[in-house]
Short mmCIF file of the C-alpha atoms (twelve columns), coordinates in Angstrom:
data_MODEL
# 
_entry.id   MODEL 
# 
loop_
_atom_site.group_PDB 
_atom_site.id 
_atom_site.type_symbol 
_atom_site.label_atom_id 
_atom_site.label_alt_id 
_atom_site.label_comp_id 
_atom_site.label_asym_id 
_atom_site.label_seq_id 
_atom_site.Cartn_x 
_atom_site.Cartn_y 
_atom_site.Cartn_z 
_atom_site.pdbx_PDB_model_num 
ATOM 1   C CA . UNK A 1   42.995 24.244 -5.990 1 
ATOM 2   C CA . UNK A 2   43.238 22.908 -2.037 1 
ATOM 3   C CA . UNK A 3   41.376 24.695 0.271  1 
ATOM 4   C CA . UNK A 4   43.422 25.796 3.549  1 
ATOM 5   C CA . UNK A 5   42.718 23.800 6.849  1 
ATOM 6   C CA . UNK A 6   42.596 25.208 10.287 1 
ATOM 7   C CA . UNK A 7   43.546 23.384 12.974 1 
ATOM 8   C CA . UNK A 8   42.937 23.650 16.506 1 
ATOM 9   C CA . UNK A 9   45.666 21.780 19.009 1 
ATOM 10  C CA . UNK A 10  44.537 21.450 22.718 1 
ATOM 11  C CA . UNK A 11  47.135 20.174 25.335 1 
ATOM 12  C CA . UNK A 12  45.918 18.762 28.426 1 
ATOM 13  C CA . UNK A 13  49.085 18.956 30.223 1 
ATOM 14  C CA . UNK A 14  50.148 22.490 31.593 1 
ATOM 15  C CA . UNK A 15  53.822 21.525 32.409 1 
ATOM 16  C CA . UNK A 16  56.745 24.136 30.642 1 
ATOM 17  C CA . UNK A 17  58.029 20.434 29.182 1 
ATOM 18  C CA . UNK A 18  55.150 19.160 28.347 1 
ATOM 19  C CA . UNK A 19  55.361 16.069 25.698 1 
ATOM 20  C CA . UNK A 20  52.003 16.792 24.789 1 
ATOM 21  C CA . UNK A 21  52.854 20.038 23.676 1 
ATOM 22  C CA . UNK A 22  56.047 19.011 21.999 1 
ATOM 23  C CA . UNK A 23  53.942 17.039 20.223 1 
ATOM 24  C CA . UNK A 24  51.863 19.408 18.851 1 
ATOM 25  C CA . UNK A 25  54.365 21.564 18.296 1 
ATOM 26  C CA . UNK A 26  55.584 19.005 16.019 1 
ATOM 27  C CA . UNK A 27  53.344 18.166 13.828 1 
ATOM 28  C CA . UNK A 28  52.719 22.143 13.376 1 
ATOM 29  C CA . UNK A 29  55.842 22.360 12.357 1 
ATOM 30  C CA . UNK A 30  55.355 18.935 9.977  1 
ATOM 31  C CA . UNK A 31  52.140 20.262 8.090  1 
ATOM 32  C CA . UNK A 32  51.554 21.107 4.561  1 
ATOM 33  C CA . UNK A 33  51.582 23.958 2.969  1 
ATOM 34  C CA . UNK A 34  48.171 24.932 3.465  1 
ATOM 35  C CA . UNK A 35  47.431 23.430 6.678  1 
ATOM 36  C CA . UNK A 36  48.115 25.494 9.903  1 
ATOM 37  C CA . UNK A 37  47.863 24.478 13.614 1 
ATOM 38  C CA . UNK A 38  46.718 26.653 16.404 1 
ATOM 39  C CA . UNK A 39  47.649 25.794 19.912 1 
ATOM 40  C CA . UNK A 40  45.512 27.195 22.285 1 
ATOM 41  C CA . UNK A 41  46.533 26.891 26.209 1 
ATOM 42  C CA . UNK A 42  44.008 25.535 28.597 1 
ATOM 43  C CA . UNK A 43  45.900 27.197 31.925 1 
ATOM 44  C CA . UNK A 44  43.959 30.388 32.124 1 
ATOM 45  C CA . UNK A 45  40.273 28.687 31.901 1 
ATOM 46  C CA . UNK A 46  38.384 28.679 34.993 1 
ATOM 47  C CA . UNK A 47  36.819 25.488 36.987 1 
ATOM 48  C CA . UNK A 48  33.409 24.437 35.085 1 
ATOM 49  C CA . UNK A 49  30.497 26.377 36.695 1 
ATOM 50  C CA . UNK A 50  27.159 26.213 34.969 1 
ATOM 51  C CA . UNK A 51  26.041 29.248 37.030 1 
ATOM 52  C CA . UNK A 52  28.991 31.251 35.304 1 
ATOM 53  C CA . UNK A 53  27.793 30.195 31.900 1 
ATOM 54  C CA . UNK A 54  25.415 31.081 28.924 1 
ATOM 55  C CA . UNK A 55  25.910 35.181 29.007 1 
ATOM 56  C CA . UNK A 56  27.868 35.059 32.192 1 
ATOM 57  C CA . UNK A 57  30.625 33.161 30.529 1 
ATOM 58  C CA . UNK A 58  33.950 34.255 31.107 1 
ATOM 59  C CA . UNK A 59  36.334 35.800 28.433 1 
ATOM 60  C CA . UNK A 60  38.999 32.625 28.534 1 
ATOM 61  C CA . UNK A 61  35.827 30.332 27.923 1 
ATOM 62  C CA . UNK A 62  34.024 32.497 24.932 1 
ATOM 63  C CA . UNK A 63  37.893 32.653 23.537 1 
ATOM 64  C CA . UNK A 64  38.153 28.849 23.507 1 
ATOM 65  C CA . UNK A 65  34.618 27.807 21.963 1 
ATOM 66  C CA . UNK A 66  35.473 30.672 19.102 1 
ATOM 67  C CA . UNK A 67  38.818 29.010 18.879 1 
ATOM 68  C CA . UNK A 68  36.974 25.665 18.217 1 
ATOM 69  C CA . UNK A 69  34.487 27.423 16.293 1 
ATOM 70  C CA . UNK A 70  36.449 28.843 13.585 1 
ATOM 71  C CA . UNK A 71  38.733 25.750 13.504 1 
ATOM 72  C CA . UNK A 72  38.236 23.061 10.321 1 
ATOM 73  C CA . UNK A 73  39.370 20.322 13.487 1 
ATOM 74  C CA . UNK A 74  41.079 19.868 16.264 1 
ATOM 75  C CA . UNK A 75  44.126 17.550 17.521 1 
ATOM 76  C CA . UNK A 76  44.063 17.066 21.526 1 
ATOM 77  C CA . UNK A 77  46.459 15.095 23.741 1 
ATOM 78  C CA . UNK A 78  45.941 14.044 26.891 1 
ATOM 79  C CA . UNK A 79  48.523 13.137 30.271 1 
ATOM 80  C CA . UNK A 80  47.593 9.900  32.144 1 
ATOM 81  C CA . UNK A 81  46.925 10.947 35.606 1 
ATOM 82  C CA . UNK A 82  45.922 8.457  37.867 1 
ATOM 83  C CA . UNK A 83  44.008 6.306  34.989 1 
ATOM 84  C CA . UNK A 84  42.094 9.070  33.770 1 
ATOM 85  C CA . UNK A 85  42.694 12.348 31.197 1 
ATOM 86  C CA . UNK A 86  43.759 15.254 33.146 1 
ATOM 87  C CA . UNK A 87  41.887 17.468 34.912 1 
ATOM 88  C CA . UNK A 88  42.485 20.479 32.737 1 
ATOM 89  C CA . UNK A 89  41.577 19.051 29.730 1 
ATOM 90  C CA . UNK A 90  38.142 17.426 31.527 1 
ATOM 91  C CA . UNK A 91  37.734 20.949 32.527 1 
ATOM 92  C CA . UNK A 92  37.953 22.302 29.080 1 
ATOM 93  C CA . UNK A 93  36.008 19.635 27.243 1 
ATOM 94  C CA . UNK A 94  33.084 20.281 29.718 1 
ATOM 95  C CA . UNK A 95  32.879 24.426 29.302 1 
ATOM 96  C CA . UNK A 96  33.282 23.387 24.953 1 
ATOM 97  C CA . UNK A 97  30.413 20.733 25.822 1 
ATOM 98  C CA . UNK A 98  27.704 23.673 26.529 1 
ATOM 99  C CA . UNK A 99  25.201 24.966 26.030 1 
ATOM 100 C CA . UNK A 100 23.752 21.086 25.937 1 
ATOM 101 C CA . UNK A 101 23.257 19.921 22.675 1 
ATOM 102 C CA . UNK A 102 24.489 22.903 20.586 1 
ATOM 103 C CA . UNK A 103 28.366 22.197 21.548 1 
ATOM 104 C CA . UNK A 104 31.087 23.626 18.947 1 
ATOM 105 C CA . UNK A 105 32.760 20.389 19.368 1 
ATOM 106 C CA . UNK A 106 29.408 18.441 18.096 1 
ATOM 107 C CA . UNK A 107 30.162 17.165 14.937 1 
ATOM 108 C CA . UNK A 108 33.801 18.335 14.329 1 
ATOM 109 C CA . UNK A 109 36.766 16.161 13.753 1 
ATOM 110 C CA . UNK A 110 38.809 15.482 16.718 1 
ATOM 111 C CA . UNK A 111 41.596 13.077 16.628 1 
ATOM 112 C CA . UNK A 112 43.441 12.389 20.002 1 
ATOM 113 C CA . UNK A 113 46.802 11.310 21.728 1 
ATOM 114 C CA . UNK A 114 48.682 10.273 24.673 1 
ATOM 115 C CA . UNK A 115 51.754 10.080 25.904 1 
ATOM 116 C CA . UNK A 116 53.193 9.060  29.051 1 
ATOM 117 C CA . UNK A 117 56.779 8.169  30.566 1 
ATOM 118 C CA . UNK A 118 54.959 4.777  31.439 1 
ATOM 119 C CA . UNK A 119 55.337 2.449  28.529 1 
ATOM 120 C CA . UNK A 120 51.973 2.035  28.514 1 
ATOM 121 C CA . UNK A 121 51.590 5.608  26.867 1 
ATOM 122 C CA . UNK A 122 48.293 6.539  28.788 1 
ATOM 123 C CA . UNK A 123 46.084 4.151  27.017 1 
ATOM 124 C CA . UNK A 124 43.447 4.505  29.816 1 
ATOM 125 C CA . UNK A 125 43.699 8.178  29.553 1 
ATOM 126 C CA . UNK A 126 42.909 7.962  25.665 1 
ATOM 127 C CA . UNK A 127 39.587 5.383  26.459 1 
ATOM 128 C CA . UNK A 128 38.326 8.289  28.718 1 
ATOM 129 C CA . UNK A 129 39.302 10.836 26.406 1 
ATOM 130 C CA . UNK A 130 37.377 9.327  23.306 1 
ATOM 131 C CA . UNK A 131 34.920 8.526  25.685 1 
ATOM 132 C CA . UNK A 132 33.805 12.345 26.631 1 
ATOM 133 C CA . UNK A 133 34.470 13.256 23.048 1 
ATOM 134 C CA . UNK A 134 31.593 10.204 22.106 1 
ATOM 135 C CA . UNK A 135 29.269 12.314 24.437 1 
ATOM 136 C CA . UNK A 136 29.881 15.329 23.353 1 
ATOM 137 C CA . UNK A 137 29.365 14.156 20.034 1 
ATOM 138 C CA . UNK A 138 32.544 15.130 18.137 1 
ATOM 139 C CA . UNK A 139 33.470 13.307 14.713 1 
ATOM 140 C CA . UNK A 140 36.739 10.917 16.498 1 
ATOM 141 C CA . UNK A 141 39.016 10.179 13.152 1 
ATOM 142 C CA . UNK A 142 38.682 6.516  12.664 1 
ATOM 143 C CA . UNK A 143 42.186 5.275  13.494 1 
ATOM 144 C CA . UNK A 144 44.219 3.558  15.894 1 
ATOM 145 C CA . UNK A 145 45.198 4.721  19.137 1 
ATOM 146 C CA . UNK A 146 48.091 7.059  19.112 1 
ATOM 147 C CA . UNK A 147 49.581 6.482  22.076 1 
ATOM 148 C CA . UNK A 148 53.315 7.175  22.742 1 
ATOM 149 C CA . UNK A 149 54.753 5.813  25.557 1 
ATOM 150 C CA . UNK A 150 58.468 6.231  27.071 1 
ATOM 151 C CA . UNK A 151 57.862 9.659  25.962 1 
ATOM 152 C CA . UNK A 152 60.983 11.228 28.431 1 
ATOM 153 C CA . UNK A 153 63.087 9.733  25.829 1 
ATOM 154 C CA . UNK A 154 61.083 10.462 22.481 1 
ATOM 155 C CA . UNK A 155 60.729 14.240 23.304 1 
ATOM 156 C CA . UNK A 156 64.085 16.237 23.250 1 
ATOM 157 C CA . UNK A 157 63.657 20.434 23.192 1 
ATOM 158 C CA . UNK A 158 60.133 20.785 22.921 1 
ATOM 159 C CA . UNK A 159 59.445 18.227 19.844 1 
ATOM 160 C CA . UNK A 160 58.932 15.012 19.160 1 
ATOM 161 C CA . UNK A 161 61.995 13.787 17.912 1 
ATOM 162 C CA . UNK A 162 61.226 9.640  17.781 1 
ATOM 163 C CA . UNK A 163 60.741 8.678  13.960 1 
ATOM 164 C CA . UNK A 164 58.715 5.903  14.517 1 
ATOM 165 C CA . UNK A 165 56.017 7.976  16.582 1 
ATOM 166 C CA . UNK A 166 56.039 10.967 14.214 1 
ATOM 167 C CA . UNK A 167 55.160 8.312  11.264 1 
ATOM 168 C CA . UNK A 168 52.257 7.224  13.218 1 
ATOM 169 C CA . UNK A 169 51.112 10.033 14.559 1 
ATOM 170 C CA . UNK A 170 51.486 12.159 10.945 1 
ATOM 171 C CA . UNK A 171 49.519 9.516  9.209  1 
ATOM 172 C CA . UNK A 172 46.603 9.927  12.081 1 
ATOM 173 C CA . UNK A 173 47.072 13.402 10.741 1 
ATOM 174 C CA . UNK A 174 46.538 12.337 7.218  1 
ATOM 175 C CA . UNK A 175 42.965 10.632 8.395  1 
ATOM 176 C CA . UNK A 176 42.235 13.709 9.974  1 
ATOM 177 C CA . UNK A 177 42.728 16.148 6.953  1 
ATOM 178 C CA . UNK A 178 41.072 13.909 4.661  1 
ATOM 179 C CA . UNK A 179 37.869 14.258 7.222  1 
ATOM 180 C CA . UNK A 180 38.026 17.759 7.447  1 
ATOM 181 C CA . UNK A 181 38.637 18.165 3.655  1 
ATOM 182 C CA . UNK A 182 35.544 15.799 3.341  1 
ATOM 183 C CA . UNK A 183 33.433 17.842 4.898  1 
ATOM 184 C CA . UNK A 184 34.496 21.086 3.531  1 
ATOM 185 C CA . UNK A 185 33.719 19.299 0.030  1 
ATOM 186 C CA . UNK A 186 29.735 18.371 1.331  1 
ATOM 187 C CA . UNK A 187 29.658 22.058 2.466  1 
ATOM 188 C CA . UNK A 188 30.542 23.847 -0.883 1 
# 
């Protein structure tokens, strides 16, 4: 018997036509049986303020680390803004990075994305991306970057609708569940 997988998605775009979400809205739609995807929306968290933290934390932040908390792993995409991940994901990652070294991101799968209108697909947003996750010290899936550039014309009503990106990206999905069910079979 499988076990059922939680899944946390994180967008780092805020835009009503996101391709990040799309994308995540995709593969929700694309899982298995027994595999479900949460999205949780970054808009609502406030600017990282270590005074505000610990049991001054606000209710959008405590909502987000129990989000993380209770999920298996999480899938997070990433805009390219000006060579870097966007600000509202940075944001996020740094509130889920605290208290120091007792983060609910320390240790759990992540695997990531871009995607960009550039054809580039936001590679430099990706390095940075991993790059915070490395700190934080989150378990990055071992596979290549997923990044999906052009995405204006691979997104069309809110999904992902480009074959050869969904066949990438789904298999970087497949790494991810079999780390997640990896470690659920070390925990029982």
């Amino acid at each position: 018997m499988s076990t059922k997988v939680n899944l946390l998605g994180l967008s780092g775009s805020l835009r009503a036509q996101s391709a990040h979400t799309a994308v995540l809205r995709t593969v929700a739609e694309c899982l298995p049986e027994l595999v479900r995807l949460e999205l949780f929306g970054l808009g609502s968290l406030p600017p990282y303020n270590e005074d505000c933290d610990g049991v001054h934390a606000p209710l959008e932040v405590l909502a987000l680390r129990e989000a993380v908390a209770r999920s298996d792993g999480l899938l997070i995409g990433s805009p390219e803004y000006n060579h870097g991940m966007s600000g509202v994901l940075k944001n996020a990652l740094d509130w889920l990075s605290r208290p120091h070294g007792q983060s609910v991101l320390s240790g759990r799968a992540v695997l990531t994305f871009t995607a960009s209108p550039a054809f580039t697909g936001g590679v430099r947003a990706h390095q940075q991306l991993n790059e915070t996750l490395w700190a934080i010290q989150a378990r990055l899936v071992q596979y290549p970057q997923i990044v999906i550039g052009s995405s204006g014309s691979k997104t069309r009503e809110g999904r992902l609708v480009d074959d050869a990106s969904r066949r990438f990206l789904m298999a970087g999905i497949e790494c991810l569940l079999e780390q997640v069910r990896s470690s659920q079979r070390l925990r029982s």
